[in-house]
DSSP file (Angstrom, degrees, kcal/mol; ACC not computed):
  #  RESIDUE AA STRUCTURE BP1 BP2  ACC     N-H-->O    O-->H-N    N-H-->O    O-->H-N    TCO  KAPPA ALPHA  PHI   PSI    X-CA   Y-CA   Z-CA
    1    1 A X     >        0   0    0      0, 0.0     4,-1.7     0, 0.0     3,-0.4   0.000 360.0 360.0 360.0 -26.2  -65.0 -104.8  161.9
    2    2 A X  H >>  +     0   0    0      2,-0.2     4,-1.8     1,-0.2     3,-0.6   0.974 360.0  43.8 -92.7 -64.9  -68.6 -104.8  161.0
    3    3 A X  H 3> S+     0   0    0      1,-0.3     4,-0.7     2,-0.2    -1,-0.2   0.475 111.9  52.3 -73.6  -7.3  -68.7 -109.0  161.1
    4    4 A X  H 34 S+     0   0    0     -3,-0.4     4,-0.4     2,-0.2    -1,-0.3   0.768 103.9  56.4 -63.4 -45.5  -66.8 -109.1  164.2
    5    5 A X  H XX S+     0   0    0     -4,-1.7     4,-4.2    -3,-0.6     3,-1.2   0.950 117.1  43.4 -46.3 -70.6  -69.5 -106.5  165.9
    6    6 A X  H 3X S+     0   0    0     -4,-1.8     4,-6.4     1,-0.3    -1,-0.2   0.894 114.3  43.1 -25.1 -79.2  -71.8 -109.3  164.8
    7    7 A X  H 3< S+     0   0    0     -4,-0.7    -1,-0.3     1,-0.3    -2,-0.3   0.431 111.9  52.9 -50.9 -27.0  -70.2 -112.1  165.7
    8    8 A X  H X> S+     0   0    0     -3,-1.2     4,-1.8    -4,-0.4     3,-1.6   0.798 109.0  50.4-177.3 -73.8  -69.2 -110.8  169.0
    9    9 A X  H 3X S+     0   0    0     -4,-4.2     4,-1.4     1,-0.3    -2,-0.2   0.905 107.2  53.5 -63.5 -33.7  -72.7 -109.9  169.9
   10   10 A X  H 3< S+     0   0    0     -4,-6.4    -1,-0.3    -5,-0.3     5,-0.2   0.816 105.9  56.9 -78.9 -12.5  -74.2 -113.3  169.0
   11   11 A X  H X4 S+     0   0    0     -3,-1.6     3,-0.6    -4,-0.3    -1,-0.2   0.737 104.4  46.2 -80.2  -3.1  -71.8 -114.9  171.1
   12   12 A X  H 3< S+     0   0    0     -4,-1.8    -2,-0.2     1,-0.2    -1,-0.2   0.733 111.5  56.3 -90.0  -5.4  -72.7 -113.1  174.0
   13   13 A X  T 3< S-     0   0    0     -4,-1.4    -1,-0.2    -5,-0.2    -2,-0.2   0.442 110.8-124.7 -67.6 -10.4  -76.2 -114.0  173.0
   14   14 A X    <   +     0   0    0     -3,-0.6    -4,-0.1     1,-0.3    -3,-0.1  -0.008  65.6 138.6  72.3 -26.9  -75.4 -117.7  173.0
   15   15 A X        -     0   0    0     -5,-0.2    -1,-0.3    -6,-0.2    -2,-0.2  -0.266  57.5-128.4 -73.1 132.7  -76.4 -118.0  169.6
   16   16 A X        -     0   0    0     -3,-0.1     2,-0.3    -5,-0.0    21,-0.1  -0.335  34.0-174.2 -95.9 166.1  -73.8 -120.3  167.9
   17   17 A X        -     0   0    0     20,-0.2     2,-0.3    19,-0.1    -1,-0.0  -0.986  19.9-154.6-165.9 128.3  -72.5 -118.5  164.6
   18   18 A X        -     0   0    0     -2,-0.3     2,-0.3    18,-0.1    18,-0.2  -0.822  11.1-163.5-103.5 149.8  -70.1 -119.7  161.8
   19   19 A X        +     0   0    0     16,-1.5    15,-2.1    -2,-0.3    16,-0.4  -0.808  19.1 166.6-129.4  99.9  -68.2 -116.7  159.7
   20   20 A X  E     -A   33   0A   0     -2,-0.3    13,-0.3    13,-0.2     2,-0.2  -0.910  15.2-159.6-134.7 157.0  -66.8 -117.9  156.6
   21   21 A X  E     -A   32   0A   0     11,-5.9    11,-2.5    -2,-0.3     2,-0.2  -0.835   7.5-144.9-147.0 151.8  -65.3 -116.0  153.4
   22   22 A X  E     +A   31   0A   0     -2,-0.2    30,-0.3     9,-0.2     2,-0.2  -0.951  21.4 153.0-142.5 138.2  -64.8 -116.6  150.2
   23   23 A X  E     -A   30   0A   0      7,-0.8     7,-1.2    -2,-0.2     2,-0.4  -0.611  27.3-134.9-158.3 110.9  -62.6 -116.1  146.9
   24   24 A X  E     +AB  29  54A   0     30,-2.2    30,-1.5     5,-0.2     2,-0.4  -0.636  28.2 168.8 -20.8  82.4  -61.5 -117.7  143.4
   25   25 A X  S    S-     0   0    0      3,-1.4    -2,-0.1    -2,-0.4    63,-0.0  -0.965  70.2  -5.3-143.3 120.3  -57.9 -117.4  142.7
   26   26 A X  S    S-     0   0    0     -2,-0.4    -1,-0.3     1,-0.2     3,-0.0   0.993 128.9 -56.6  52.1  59.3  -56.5 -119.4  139.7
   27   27 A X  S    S+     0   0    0     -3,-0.4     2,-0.3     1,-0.0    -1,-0.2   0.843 114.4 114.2  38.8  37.5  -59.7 -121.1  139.0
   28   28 A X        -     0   0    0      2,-0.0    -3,-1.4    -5,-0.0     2,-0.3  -0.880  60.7-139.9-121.9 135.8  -59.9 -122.5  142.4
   29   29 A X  E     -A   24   0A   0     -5,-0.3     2,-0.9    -2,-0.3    -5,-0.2  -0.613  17.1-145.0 -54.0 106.9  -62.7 -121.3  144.7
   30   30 A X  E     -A   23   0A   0     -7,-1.2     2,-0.9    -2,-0.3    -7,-0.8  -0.603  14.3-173.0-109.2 149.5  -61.7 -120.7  148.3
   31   31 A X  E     -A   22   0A   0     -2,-0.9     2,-0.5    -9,-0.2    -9,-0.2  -0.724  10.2-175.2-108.7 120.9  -63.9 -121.4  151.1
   32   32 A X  E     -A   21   0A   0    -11,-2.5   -11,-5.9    -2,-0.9     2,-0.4  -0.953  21.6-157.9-134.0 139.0  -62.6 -120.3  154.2
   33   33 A X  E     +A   20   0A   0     -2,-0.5   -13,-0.2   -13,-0.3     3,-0.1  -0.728  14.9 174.1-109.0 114.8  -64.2 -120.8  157.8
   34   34 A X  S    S+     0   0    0    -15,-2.1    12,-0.3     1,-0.4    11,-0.2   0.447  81.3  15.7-115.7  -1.1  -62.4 -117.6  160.2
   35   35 A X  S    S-     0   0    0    -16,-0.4   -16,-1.5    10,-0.1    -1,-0.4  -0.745  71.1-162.1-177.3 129.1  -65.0 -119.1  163.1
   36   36 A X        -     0   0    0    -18,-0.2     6,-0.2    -2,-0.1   -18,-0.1  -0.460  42.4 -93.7-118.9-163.3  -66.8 -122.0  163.4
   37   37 A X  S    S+     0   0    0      1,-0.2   -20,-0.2    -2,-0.2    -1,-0.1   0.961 117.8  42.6 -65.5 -59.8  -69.8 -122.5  165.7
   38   38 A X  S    S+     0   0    0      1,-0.2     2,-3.7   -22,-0.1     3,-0.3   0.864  91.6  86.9 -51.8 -36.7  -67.8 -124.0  169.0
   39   39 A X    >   +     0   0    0      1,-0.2     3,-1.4     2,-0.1     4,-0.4  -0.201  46.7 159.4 -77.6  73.1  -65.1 -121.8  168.7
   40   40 A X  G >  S+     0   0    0     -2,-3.7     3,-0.9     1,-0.3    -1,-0.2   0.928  79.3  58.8 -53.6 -39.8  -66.5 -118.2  171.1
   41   41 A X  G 3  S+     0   0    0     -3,-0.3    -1,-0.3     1,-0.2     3,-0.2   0.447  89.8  63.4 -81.6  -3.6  -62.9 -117.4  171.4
   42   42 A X  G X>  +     0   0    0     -3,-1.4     3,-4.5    -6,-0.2     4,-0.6   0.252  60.2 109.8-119.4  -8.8  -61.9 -117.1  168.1
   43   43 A X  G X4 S+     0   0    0     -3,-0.9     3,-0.6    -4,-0.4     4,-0.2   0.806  70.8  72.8 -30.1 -39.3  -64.1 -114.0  166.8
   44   44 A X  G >4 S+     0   0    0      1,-0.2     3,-1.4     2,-0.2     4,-0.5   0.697  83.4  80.6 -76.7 -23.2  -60.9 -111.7  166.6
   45   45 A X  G X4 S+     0   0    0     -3,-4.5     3,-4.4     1,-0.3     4,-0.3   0.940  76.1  74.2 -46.0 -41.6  -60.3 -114.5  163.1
   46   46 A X  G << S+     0   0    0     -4,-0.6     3,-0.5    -3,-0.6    -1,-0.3   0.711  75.1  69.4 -42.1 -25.8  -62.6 -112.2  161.4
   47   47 A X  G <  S+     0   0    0     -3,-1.4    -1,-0.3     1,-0.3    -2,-0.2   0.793  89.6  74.6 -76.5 -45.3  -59.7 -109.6  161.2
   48   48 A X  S <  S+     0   0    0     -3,-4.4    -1,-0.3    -4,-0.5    -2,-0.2   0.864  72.9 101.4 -37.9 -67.2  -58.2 -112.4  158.6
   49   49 A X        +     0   0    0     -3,-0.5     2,-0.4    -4,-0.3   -29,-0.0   0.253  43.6 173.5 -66.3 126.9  -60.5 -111.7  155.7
   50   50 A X        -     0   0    0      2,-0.0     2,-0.1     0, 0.0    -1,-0.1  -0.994  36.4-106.1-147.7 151.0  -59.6 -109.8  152.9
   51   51 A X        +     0   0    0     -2,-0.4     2,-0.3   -30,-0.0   -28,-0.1  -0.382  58.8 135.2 -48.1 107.8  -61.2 -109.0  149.6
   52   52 A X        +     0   0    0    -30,-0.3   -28,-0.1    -2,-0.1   -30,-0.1  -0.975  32.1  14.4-138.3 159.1  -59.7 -110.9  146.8
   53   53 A X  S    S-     0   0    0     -2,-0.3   -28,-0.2   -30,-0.1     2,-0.2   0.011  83.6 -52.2  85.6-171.4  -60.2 -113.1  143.4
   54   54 A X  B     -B   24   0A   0    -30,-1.5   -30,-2.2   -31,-0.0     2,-0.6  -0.610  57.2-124.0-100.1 146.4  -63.0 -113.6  141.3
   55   55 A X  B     -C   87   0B   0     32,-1.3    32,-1.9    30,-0.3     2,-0.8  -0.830  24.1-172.6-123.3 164.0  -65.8 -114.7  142.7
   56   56 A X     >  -     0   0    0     -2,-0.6     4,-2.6    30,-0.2    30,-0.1  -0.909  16.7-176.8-114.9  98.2  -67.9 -117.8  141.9
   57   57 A X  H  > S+     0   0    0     -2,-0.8     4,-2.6     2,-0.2     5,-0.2   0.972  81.3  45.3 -99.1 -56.9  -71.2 -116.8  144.5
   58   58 A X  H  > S+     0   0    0      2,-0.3     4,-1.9     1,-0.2     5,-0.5   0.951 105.6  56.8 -59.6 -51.8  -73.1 -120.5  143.6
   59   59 A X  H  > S+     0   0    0      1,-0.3     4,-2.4     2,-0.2    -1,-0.2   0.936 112.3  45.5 -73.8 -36.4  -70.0 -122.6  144.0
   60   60 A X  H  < S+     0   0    0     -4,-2.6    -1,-0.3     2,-0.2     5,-0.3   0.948 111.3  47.8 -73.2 -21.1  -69.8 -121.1  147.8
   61   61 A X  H >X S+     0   0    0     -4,-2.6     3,-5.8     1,-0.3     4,-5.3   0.994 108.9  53.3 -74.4 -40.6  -73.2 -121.3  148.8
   62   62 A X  H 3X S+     0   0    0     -4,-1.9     4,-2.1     1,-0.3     5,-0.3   0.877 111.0  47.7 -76.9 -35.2  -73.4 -124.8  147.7
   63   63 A X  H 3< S+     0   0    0     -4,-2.4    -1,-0.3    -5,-0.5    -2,-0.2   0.496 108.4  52.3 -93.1  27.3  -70.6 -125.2  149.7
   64   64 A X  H <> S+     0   0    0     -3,-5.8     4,-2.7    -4,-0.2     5,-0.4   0.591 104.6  61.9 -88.7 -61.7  -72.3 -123.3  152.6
   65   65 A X  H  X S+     0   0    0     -4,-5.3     4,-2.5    -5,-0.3     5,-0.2   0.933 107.8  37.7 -45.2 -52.7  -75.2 -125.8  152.0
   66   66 A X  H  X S+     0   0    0     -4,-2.1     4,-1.5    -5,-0.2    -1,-0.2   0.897 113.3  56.3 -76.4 -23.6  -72.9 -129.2  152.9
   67   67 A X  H >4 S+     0   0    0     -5,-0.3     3,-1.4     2,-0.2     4,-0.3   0.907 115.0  42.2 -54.4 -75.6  -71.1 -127.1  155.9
   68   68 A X  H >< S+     0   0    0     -4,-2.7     3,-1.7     1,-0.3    -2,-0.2   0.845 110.2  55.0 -44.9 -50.0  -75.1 -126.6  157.2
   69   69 A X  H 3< S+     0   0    0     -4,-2.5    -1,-0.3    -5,-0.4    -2,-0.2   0.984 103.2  59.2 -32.6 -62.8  -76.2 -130.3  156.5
   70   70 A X  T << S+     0   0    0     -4,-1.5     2,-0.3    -3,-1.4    -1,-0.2   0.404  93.0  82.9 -80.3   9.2  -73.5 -131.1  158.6
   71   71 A X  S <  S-     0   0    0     -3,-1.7     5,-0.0    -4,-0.3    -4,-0.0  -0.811  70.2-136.9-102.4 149.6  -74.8 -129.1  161.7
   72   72 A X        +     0   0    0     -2,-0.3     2,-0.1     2,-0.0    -2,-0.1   0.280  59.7 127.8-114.6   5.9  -77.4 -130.3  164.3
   73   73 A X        -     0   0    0     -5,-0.1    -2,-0.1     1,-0.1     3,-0.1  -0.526  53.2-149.0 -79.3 158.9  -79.3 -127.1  164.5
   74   74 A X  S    S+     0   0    0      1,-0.2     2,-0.3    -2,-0.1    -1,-0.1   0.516  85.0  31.5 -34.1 -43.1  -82.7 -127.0  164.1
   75   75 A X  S    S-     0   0    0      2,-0.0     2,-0.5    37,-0.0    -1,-0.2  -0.975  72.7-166.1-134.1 140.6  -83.3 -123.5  162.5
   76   76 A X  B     -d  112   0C   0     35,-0.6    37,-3.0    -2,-0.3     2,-0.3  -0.955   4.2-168.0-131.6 118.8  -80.3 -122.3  160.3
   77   77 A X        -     0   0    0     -2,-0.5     2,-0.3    35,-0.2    37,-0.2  -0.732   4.2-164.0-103.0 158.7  -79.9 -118.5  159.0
   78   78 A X        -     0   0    0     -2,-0.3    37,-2.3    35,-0.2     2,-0.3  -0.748   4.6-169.6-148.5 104.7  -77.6 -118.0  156.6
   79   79 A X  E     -e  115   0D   0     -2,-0.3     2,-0.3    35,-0.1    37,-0.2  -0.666   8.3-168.2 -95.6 162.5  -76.4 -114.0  156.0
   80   80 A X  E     -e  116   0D   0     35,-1.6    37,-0.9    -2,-0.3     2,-0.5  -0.816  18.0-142.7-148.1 114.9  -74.4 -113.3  153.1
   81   81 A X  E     +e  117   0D   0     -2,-0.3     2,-0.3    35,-0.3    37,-0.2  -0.659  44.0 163.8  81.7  52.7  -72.4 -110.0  152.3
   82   82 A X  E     -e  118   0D   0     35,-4.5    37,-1.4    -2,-0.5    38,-0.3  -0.934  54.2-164.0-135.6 174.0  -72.7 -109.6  148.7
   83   83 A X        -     0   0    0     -2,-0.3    38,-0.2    36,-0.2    -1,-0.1  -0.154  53.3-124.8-102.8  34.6  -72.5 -107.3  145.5
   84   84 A X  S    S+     0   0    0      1,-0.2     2,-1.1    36,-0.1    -2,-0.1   0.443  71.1 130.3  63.4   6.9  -74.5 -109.8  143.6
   85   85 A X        -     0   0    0      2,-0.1   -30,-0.3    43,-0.0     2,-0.2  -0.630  35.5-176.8 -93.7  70.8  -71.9 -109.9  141.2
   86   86 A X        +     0   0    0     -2,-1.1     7,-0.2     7,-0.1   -30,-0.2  -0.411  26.2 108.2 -83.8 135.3  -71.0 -113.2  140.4
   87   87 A X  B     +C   55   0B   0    -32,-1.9   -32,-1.3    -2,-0.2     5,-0.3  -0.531  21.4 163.9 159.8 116.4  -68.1 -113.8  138.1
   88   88 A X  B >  S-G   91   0E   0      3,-2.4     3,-1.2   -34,-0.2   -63,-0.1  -0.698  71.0 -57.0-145.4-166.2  -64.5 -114.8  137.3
   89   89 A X  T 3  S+     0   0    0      1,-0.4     2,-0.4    -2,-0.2     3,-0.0   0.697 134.0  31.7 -74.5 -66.4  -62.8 -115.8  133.7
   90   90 A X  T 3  S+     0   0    0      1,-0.1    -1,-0.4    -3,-0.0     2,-0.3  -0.627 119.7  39.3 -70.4  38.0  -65.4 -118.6  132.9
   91   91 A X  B <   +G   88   0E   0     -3,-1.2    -3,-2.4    -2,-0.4     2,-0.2  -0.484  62.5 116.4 159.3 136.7  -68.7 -117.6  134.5
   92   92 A X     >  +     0   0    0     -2,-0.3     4,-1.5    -5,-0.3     5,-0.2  -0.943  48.6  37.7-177.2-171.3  -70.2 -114.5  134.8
   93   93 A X  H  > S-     0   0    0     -2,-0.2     4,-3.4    -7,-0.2    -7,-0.1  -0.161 110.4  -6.5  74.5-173.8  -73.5 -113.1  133.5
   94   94 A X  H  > S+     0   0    0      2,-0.2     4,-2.3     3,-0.2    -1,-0.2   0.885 136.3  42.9 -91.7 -83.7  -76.6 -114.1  132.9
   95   95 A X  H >> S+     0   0    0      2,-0.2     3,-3.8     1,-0.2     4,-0.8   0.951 112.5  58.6 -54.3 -64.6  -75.7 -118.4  134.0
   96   96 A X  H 3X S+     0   0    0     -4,-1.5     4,-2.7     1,-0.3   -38,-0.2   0.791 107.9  46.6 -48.0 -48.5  -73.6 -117.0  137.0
   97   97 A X  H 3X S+     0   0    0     -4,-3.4     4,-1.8    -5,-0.2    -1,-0.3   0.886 115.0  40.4 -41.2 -47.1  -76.7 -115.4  138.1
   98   98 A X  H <X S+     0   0    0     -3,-3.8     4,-0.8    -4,-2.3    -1,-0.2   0.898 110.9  56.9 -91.5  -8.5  -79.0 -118.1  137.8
   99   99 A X  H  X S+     0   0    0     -4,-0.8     4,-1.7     2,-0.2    -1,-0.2   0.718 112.0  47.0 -63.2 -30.9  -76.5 -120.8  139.2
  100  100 A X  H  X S+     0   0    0     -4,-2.7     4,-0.8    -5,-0.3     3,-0.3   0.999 111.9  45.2 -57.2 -69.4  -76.3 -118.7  142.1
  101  101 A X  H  X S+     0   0    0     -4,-1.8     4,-2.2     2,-0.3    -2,-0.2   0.519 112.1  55.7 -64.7 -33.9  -80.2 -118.2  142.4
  102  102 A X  H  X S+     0   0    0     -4,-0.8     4,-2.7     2,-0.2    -1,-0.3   0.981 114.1  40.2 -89.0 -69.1  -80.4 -122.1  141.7
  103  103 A X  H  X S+     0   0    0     -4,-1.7     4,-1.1    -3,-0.3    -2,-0.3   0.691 108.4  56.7 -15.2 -67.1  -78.0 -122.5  144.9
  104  104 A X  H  X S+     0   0    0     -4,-0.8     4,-1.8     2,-0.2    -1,-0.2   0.942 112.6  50.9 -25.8 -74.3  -79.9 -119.6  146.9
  105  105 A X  H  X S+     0   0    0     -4,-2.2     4,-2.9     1,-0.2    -2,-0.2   0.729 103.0  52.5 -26.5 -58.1  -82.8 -122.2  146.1
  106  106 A X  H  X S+     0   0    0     -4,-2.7     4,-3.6     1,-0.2     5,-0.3   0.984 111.4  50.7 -54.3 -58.9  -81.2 -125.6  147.3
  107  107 A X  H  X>S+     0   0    0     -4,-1.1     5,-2.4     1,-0.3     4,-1.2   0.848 107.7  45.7 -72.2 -20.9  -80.5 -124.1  150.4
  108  108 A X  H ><5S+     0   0    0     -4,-1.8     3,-2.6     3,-0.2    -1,-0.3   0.985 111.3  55.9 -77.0 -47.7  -84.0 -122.6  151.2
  109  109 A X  H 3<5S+     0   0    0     -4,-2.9    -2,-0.2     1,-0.3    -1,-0.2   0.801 103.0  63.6 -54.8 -24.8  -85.5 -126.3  150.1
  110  110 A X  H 3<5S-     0   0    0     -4,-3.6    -1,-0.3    -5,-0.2    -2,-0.2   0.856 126.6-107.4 -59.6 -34.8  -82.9 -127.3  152.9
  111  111 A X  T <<5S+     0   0    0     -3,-2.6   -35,-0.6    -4,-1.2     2,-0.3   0.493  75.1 143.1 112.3  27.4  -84.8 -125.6  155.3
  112  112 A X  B   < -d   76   0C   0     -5,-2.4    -1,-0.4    -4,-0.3     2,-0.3  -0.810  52.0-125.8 -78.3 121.1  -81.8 -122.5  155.6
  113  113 A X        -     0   0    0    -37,-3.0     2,-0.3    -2,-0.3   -35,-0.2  -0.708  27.9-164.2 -50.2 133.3  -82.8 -118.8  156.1
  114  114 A X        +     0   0    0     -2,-0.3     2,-0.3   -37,-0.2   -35,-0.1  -0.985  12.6 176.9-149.2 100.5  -81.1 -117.6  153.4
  115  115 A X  E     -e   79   0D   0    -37,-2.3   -35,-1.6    -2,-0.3     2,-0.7  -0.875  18.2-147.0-132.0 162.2  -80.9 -113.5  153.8
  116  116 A X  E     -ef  80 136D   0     19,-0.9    21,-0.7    -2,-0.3     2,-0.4  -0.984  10.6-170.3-108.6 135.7  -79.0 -111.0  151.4
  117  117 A X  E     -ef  81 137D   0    -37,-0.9   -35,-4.5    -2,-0.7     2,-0.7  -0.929  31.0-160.3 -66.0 120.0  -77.2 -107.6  152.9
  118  118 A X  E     +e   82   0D   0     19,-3.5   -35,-0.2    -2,-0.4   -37,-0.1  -0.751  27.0 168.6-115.5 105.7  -76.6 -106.3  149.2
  119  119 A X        +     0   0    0    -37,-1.4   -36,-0.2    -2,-0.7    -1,-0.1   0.377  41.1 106.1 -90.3  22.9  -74.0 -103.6  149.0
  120  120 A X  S    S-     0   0    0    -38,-0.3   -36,-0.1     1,-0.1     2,-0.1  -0.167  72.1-100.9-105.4-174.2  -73.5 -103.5  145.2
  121  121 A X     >  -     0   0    0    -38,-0.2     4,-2.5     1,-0.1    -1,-0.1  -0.141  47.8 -75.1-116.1-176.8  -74.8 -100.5  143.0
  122  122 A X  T  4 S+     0   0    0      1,-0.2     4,-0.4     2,-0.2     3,-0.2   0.913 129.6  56.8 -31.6 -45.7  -78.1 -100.2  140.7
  123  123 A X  T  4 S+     0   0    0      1,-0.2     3,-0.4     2,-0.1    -1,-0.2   0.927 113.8  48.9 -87.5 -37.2  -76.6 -102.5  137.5
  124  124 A X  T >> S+     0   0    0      1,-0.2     3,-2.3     2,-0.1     4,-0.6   0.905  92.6  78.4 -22.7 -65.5  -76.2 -105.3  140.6
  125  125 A X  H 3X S+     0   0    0     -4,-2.5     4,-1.1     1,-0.3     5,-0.3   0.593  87.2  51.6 -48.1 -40.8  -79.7 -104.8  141.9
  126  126 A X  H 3> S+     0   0    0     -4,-0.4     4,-0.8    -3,-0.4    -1,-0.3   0.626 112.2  50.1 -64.2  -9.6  -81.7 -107.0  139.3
  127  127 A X  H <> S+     0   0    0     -3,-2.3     4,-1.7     2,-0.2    -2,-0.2   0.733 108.4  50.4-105.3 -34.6  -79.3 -109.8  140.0
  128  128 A X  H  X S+     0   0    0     -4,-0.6     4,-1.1     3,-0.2    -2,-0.2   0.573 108.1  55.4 -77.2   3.7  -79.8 -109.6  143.7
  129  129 A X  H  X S+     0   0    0     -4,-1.1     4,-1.6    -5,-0.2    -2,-0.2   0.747 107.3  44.6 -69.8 -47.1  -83.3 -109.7  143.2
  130  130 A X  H  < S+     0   0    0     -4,-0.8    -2,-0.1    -5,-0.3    -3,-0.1   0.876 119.3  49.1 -66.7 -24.3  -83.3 -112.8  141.3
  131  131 A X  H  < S+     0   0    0     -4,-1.7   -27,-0.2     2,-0.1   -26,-0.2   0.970 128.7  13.3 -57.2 -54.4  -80.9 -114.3  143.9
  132  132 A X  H >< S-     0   0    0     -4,-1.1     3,-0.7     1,-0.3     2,-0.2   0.676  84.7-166.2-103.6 -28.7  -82.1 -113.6  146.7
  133  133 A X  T 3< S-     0   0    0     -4,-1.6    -1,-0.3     1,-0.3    -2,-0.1  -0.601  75.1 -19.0  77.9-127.6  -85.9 -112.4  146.1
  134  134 A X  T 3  S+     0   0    0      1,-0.2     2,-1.7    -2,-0.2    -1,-0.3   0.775 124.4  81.5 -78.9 -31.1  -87.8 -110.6  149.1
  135  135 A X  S <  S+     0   0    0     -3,-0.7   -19,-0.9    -6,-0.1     2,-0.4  -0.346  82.2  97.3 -61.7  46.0  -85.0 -112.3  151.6
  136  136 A X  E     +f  116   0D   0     -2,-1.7     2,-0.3   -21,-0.2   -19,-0.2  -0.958  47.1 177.7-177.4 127.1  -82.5 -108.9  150.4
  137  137 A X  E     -f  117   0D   0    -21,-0.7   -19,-3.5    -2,-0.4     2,-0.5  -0.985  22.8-114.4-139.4 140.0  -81.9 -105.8  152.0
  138  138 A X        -     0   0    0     -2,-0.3     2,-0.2   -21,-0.2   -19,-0.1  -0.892  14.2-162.8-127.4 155.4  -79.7 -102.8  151.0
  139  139 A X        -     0   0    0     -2,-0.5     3,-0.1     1,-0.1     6,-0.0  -0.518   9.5-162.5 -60.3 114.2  -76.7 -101.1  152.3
  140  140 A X  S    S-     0   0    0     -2,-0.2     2,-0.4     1,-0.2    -1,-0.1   0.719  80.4  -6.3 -91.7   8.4  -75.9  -98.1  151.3
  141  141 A X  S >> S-     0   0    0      1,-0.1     3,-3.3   -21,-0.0     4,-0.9  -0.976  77.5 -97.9-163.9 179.2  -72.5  -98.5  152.5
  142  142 A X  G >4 S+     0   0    0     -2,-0.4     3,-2.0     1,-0.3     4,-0.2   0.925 114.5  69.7 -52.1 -33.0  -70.4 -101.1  154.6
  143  143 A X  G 34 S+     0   0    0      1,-0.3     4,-0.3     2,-0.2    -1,-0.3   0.388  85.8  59.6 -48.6 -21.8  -70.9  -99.2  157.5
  144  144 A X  G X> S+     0   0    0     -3,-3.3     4,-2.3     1,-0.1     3,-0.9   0.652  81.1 104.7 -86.8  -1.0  -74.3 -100.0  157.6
  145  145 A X  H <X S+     0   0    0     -3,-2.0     4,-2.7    -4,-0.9     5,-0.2   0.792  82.7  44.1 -31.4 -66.4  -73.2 -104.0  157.9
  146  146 A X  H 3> S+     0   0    0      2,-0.2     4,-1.1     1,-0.2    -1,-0.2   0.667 108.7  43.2 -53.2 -48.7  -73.9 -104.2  161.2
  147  147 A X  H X> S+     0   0    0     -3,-0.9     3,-1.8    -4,-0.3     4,-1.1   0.973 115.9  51.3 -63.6 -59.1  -77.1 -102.6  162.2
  148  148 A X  H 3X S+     0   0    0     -4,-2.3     4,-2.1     1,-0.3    -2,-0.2   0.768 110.0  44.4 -74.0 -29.5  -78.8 -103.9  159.5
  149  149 A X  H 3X S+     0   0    0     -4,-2.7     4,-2.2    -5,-0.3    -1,-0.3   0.952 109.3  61.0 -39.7 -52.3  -77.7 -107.6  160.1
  150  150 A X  H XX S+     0   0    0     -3,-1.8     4,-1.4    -4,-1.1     3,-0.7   0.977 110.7  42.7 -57.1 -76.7  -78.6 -106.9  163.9
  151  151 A X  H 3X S+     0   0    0     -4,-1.1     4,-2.5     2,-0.2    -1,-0.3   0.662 110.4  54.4 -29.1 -43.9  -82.3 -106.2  162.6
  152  152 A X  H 3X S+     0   0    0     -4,-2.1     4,-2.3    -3,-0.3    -1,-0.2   0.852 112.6  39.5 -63.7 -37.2  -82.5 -108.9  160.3
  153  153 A X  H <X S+     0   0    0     -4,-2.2     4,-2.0    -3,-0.7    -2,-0.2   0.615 110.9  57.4 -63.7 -20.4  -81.6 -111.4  162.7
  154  154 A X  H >X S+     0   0    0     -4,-1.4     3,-1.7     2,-0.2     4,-1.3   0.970 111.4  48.9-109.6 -76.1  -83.9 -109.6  165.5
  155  155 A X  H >X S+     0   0    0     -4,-2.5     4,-2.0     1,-0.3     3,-1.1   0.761 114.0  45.7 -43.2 -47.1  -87.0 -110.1  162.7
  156  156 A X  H 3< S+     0   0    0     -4,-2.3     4,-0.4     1,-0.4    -1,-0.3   0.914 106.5  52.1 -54.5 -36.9  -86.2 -113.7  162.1
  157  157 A X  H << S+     0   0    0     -4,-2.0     3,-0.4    -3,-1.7    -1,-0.4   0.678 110.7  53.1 -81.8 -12.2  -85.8 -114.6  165.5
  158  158 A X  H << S+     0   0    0     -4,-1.3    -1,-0.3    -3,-1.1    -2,-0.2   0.993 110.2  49.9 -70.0 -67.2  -89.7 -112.8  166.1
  159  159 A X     <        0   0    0     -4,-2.0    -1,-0.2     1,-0.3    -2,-0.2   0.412 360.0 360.0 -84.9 -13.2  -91.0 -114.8  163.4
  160  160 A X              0   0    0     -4,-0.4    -1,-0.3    -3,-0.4    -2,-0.1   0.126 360.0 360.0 -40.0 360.0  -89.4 -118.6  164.8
């Protein structure tokens, strides 16, 4: 509901907005796109997404990073939704972390805002900090998804 709210409000802003979710199942990472930038009517996709799999947090951004290459804006935010917990059978830890963080990287080099909402708990927090750095804010619960997106976006767009 909370990423619809969003979504919903940046199209009435004009501001063009992608929503895509993500999950690992059977060692495959999937990236799925529930609203892409063109598509205003199609906000109500968001209702698709549900929580599954393992997740592999570097292999989606880096496939966040060629979706954004392949778009003609000029300044590119990118929010991400996470519990900093990166990890399925084969990757976890200590590499998951910094392959994420490596990722995180690429995308800022791209010239992507790159901002964390982090809902995950204390043993998380040092691993969203290395992801994400000062670009991290936390939720203390999902429920705050929305404002606190609304805010982040309201600061970038001051600071463009």
């Amino acid at each position: 509901v909370q990423g619809y709210l969003i979504a919903a409000d940046l199209t009435r802003c004009q501001i063009p907005v992608r929503v895509a979710g993500f999950c690992s199942v059977s060692g495959c990472t999937v990236l799925r796109v529930f609203r892409d930038y063109q598509e205003t009517d199609r906000n109500e996709m968001i209702f698709d997404y549900v929580s599954a799999g393992w997740n592999r947090d570097g292999l989606a951004l880096r496939a966040m990073r060629w979706l954004m290459a392949q778009s003609s804006g000029d300044r590119r935010l990118l929010i991400v939704l996470t519990d900093a917990s990166p990890s399925s059978r084969d990757y976890r830890g200590k590499a998951a972390v910094e392959d994420t963080a490596a990722e995180a990287a690429a995308l800022r080099r791209q010239g992507v805002t790159v901002l964390c909402v982090f809902t995950g708990g204390d043993r998380e927090l040092p691993a969203a900090r290395m992801i994400y750095g000062r670009d991290m804010v936390r939720v203390p619960a999902v429920g705050w998804f929305a404002d606190t997106v609304g805010k982040l976006i309201q600061s970038r767009l001051a600071e463009l």
